[in-house]
N, C-alpha and C positions, 0 to 999 in steps of 0.2 A: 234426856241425858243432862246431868248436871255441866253448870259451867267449869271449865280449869281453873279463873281463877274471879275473885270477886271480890272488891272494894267496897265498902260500904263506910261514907262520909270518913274520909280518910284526909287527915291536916297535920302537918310538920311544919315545923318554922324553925332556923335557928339565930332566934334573937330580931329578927326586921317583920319585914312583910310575910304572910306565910308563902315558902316554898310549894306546898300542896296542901290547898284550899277545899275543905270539902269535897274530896272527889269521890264520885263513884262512874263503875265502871266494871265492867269484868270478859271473856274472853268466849268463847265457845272451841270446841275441838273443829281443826280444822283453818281457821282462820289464819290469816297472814298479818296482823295486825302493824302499820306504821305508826310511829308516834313522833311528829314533827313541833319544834317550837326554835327558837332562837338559843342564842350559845350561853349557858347561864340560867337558862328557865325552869331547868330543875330537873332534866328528861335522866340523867345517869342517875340522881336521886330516887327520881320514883322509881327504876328497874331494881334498886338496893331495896327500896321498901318492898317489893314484890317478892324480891329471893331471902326476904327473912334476913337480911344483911342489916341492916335500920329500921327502929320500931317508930312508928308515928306515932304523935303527940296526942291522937285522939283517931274514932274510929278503926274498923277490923278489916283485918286483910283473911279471906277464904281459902284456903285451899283443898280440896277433895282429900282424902284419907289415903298414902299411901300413893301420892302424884311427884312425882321426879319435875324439877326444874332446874335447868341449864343454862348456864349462864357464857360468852364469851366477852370480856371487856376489852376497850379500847384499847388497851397497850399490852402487849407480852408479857406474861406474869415473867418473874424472876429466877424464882424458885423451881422451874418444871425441869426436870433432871431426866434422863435414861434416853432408850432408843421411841424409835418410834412405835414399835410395838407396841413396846409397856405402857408406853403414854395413853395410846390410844383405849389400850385395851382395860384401864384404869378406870376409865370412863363406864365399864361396865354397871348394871344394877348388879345389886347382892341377888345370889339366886338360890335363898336360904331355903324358898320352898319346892324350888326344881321346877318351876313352872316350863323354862326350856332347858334343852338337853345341850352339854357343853359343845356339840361340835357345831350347834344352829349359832353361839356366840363365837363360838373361832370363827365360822363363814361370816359371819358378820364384820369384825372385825379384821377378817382380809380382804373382804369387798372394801371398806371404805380407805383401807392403807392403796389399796389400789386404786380409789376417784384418789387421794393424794398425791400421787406419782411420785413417792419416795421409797425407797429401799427401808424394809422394816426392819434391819438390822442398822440404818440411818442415824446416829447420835444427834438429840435433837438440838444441842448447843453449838452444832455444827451446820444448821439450818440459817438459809436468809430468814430475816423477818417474815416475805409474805409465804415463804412454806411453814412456817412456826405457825402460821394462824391459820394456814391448811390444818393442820395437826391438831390442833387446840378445838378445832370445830370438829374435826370426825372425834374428838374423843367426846364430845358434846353429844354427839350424834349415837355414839355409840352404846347408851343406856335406853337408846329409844323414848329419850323424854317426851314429858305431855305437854310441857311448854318450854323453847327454846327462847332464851334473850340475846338478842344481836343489838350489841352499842356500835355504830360505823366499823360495821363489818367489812367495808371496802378501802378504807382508810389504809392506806402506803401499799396495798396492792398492785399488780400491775393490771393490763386490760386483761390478759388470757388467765389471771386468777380470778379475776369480776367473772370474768364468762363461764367459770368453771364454779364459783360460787353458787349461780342463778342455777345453772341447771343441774345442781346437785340436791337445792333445796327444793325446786319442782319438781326433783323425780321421786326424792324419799318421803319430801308431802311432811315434813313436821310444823306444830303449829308455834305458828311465831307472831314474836312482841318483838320491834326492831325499830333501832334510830340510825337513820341513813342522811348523810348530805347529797348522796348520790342518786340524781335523780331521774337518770333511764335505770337505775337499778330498784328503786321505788315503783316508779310505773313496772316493769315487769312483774315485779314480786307481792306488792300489798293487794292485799282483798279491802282493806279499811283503814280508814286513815284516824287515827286521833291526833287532839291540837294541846298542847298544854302552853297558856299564855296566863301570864298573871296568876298563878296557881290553881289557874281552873281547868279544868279538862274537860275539851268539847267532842263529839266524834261526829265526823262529814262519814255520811251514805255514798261517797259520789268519789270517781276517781279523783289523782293529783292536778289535773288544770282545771278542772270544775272546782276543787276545791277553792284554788286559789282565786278564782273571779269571785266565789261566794264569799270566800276571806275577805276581800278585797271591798262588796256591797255591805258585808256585814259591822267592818270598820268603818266606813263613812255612815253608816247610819249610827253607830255608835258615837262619832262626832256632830254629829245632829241634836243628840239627845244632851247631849255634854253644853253642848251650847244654848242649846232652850233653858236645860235646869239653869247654869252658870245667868244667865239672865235673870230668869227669876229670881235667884239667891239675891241679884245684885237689886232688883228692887225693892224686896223686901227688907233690906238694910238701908236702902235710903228713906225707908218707911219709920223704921224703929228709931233711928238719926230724928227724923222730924218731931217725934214724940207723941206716946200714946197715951190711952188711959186706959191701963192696965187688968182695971178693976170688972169693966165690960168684959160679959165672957166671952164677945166674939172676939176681941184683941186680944183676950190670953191663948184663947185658941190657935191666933194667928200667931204670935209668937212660941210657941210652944211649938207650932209646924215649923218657923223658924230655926229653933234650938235643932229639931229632927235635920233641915237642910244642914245645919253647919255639920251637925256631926256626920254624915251622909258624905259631904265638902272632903272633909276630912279624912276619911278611911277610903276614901277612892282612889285606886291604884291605877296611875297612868299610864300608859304603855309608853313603851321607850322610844325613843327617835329612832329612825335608822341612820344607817352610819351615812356619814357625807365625804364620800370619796371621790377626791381632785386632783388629778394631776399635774405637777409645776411642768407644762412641756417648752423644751428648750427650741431655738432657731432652728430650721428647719437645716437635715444632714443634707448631704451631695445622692443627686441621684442613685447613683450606684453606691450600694452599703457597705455589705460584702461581695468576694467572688471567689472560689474554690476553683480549683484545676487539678484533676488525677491526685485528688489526696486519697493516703495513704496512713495509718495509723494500726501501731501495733502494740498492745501491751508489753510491759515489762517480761510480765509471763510469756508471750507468744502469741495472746488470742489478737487475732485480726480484729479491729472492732469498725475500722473503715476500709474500702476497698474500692482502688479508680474511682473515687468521690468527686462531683464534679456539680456547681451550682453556683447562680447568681441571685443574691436578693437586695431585692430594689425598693427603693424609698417605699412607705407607705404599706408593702405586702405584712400579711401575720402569717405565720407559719405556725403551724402545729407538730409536736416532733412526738410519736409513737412510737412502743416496743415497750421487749419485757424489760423485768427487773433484773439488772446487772448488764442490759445489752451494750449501756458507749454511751443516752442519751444526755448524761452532764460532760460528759467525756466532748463529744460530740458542740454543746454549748460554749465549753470552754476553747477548742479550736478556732471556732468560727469567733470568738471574742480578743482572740490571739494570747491569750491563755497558758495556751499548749502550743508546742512546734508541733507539725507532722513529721511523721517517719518519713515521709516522700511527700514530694509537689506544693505546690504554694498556696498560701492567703494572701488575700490583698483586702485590704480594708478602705471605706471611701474617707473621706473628708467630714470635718464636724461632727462628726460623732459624740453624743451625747449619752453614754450607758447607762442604765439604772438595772442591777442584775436581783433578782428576790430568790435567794440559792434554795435547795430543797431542804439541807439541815437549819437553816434561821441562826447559824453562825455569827450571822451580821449583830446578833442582840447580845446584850452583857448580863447574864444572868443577875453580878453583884449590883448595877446598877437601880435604879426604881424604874420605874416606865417611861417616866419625866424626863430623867436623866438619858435613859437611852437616843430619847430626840433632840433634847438642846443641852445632853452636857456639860450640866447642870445650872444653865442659865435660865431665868423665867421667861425668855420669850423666844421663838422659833422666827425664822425668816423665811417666808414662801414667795416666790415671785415678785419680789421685793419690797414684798407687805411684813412688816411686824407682828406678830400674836401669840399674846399670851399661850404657850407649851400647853396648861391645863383645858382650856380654851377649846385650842386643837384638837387635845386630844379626847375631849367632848364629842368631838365630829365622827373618831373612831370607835364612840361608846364608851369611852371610859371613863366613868364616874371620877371626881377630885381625888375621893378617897385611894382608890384605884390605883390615879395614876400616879399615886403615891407609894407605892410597894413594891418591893424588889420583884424582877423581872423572873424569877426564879419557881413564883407559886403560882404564874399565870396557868390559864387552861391551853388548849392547843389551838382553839380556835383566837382565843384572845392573844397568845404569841402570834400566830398570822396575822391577826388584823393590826399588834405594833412593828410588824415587820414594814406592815403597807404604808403606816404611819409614817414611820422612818424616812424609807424610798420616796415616797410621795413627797416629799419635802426639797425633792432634788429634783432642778430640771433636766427632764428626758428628751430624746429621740428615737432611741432606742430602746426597748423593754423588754427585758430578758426574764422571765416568771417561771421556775423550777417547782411544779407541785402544788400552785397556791393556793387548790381550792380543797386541801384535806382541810379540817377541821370546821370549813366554814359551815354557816345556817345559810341557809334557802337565800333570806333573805338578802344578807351581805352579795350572796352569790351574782343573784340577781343585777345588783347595784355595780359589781365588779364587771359584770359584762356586759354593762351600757357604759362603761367607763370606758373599756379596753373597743369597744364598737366605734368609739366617738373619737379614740385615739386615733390624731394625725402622723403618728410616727410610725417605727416600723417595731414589729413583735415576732418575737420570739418566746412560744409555748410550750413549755412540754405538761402535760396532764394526760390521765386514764379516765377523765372527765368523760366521757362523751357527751351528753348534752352542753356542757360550757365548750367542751369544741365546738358544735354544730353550728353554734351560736355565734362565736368570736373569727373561724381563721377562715381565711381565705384557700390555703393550701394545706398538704401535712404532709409529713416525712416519716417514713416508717420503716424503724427497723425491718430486714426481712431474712439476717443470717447470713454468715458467711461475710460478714463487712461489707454486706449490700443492701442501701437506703433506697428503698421507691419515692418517687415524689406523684403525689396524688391532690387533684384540684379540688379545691373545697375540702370540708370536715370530714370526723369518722363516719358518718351516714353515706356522703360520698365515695369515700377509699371500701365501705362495706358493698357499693353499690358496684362500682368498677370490677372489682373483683368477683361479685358475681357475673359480668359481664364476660369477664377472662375466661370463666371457667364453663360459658356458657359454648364461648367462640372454641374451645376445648376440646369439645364433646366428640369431633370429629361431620368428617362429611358426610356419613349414614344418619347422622343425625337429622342432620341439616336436610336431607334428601329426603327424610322420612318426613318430616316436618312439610317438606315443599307439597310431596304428596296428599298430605292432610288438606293443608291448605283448598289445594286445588281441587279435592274431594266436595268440600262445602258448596254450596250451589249460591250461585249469587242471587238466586229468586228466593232461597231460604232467608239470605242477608238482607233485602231488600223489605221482605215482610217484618222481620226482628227490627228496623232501623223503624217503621210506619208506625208497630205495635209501639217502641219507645216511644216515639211523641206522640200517639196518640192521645186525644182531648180527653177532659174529663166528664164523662159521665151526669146528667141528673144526680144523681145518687150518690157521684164518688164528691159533686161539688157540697150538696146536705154534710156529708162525711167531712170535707175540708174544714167548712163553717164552722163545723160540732167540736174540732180536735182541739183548738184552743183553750177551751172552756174545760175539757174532758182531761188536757195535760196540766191547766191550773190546778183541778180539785186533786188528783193524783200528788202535786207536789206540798199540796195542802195536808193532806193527810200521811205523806210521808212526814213531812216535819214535825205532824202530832206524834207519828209513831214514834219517832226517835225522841221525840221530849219526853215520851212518857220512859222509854227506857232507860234512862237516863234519870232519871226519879229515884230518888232513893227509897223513896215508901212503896213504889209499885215492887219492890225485891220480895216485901215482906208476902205476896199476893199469892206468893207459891209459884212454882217452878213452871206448872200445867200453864197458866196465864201467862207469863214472861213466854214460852215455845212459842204458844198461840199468838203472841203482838206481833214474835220475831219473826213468825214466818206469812205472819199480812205482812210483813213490812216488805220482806224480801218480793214476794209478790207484786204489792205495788212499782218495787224499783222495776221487776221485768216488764209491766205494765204500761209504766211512764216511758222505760227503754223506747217500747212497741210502738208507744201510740208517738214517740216523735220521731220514730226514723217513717211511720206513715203519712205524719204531718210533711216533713222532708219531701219523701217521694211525690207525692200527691201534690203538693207547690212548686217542684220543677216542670209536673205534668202542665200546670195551669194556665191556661193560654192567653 
């Protein structure tokens, strides 16, 4: 079966470094493909190069004859007018040749307005955002494309639309190309991950934290090699400095290799810093922060959005605040910041309080101003902890190139407006940190950096994110909408508040449960138990210890020749080889991976057995 889609040495550049360097690459039906790289690196680029949207500077983009591709972008288009219906149903293929019969496209089409849970007679300009991008995707969905594009598909979502995304897209099984910063939404979803870094495009065999530890070997060997050459260069020039004689060919030689390092020096593209995120943090606040007592809160409209609300948070704790879109939770931030009055019962706030708030609309920024300007105002230097430095400097630390941070704030990306949001705040000393949303837009890696920041943070926080993995990572507790202007409070992150709750529902079930359960129990023979507990530590074998010896060597050459396989697919000239040959590499490869899988969860097992 041919592939969906197929790059062959494909480079764009506008005006600098090339955007997309040489790539090849292409897709198989089926796959879930992620394409991960930092904010800037080109990833919304290449999906425009893929949908025939922007033609590259050189090499061919394939697509099979008569293949539907789907695109969803980042922001709500403007222009999508009518009900949800039409919208959806919009989305249709032309069915010039009747290949199905109209009523299998109307079932179609009302199954998926149904996973949307909107009324099909719904005016779609009358939709929140995250139901607008429900919508926008069943109409994606509804042509039955060959390849679907998701650019941060989860982006201003709430959690119950994340979880409604995931298994929307694992049940109807379309194949996708996707840029996600969200990454328990990654780990569920991708079968393969691609890297686009310096306009090259890499693809990892292995899941998302395997990846990152191999990213992670692969970049320090990559500053290894930086460093030998850089050496050499440099004595080679204290060579040419002292003076040759030119006319010998082994010195023309040697300078001629020379001439190749510099310009070698030269066109090598170095990867960017990452960002250096510090927090100015203020005197430490009074024990007690806030404290809540039978609050009460009621919209203008009516809706209850708190109800006998009632908490204390104490120096030092993070909280995490959950729920949907539209439930109370800036609503919610703002009370407890004193903000808002409550309809009923009181706030008390403690002493020294130092607030640093990062809102969820980025309000705090001045569109007209440059970048510069949004941080010092238009002075050249910034004051942090009562150190002087030069704005540009700074905002170096953020990623932002001179040029950069010289441009009105207005044509930033979404990820580059959060990171001069963080710029901003980060400049003011804290105790308190109030963060509404902060991790849309961001890359992997920022993320990361943000959540050894916020870990190391002596103050108290206050979270709201559909993050879950930057939950898991960062809060101590979380509060969660639950309806009805009733907030649970659950210890530790989303993995925690998911865990309790299936414990709830466990304790639930009733006492036939429970009884039946006991019975089971006591059904089990403790001589059966006794044997199973012997069999598990039982020693290893003659045999099984040869087998122990052998798996190292047997899980080396496996990983060995995984890495050929994908180098070769990965070859631009192995395409030419025919299609028969590229199945044949693809499905040694895949082989291998179950292979390597087998032989290390054997290794595994077999070295706990080991006495």
């Amino acid at each position: 079966m041919p592939a969906l889609l197929n790059l062959l040495d494909v480079s764009l550049a506008f005006g600098g470094p090339a955007i997309l360097d040489h790539i090849n690459f292409q897709i198989e039906a089926g796959e879930r493909v992620c394409l991960v790289g930092r904010n800037g690196a080109g990833k919304s680029t290449l999906m425009k190069v893929i949908m025939g949207e922007m033609k590259p500077d050189t090499g061919d983009v394939f697509r099979p004859q008569g293949s539907l591709y789907a695109r969803l972008t980042q922001e709500v288009p403007t222009d999508v007018t009518g009900n949800v219906h039409d919208i959806v149903a919009s989305g249709l293929r032309p069915n010039d040749d009747h290949h199905e019969e109209d009523w299998q496209r109307d079932v179609r089409v009302e199954d998926l307005i149904n996973h949307v849970g909107v009324p099909p007679t719904q005016e779609f300009s009358a939709l929140s955002g995250g139901l607008k991008r429900r919508v926008l995707l069943a109409r994606a969905l509804a042509g039955q494309p060959d390849l679907l594009l998701l650019d941060e598909p989860t982006n201003h979502l709430d959690l119950e639309s994340i979880l409604w995304l995931e298994e929307l897209l694992l049940e109807t099984k379309p194949t996708l190309f996707f840029v996600t910063h969200d990454r328990a939404f990654l780990r569920k979803i991708a079968t393969r991950i691609v890297e686009l870094d310096r306009g090259r495009l890499a693809g990892w065999a292995c899941d998302y934290d395997t990846y990152l530890v191999r990213k992670q070997q692969v970049l320090e060997e990559e500053e290894k090699q930086r460093a030998a050459f850089d050496k050499k260069l440099a004595q080679e020039e204290e060579w040419i400095r002292r003076g040759v004689k030119a006319q010998r060919s082994r010195a023309t030689a040697r300078i001629n290799a020379l001439k190749e390092m510099r310009a070698e020096a030269k066109a090598r593209r170095e990867r960017v810093g990452n960002a250096t995120l510090k927090l100015a943090e203020a005197e430490r606040s009074g024990q007690k922060v806030v404290e809540a007592e039978k609050v009460d809160y009621t919209w203008a409209g009516g809706k209850t959005v708190l109800r006998d609300f009632s908490i204390t948070i104490n120096r030092g704790e993070k909280i995490g605040i959950l729920g949907p879109n539209g439930a109370g939770k800036t609503t919610l931030i703002k009370l407890l910041l004193g903000q808002l009055q409550p309809t009923s019962g009181v706030i008390k706030h403690g002493t020294n309080l130092e607030v640093v708030y990062f809102d969820q609309l980025r309000a705090q920024i001045d569109d007209n101003k440059t970048v510069a300007d949004n941080i010092a105002n238009g002075n050249p230097t910034v004051t942090i902890e009562g150190r002087t430095r030069n704005v540009i400097s700074y905002l170096q630390d953020f990623l932002f190139e001179p040029t950069r941070a010289r441009t009105p704030a207005r044509v930033l990306s979404g990820g580059e407006r959060n990171r001069l949001l963080l710029a901003k705040l980060f400049t003011q000393p804290a105790n308190v940190l109030v963060l509404d949303e902060p991790t849309n837009d961001l890359d992997a890696e920022t993320l990361d950096l943000l959540e050894d920041l916020l870990v190391e943070f002596q103050g108290t926080l206050l979270l709201v994110s559909h993050d879950r993995a930057f939950l898991d990572e960062v809060v101590t507790s979380t509060l969660v909408f639950e309806g009805d202007g009733q907030i649970g409070d659950y210890v530790g992150g989303y993995s925690d508040w998911q865990a309790e709750l299936k414990k709830q529902a466990t304790r639930g079930r009733g006492s036939e449960l429970a009884r039946d359960q006991d019975r089971r129990e006591q059904a089990r023979s403790p001589k059966a138990d006794s044997a199973n507990v012997g069999s598990s530590l039982k020693k290893l074998s003659n045999k099984e210890r040869a087998e122990l010896d052998a798996l190292p060597a047997r899980i080396e050459a496996l990983e060995k020749e995984q890495a050929d396989l994908t180098a070769k697919l990965g070859d631009a000239n192995f395409y030419k080889t025919g299609g028969a040959k590229f199945a044949e590499v693809k499905a040694r490869l895949e082989t291998v991976e179950r292979e390597h899988a087998a032989a290390f969860a054997r290794w595994e097992e077999l070295e706990a057995r080991k006495g």
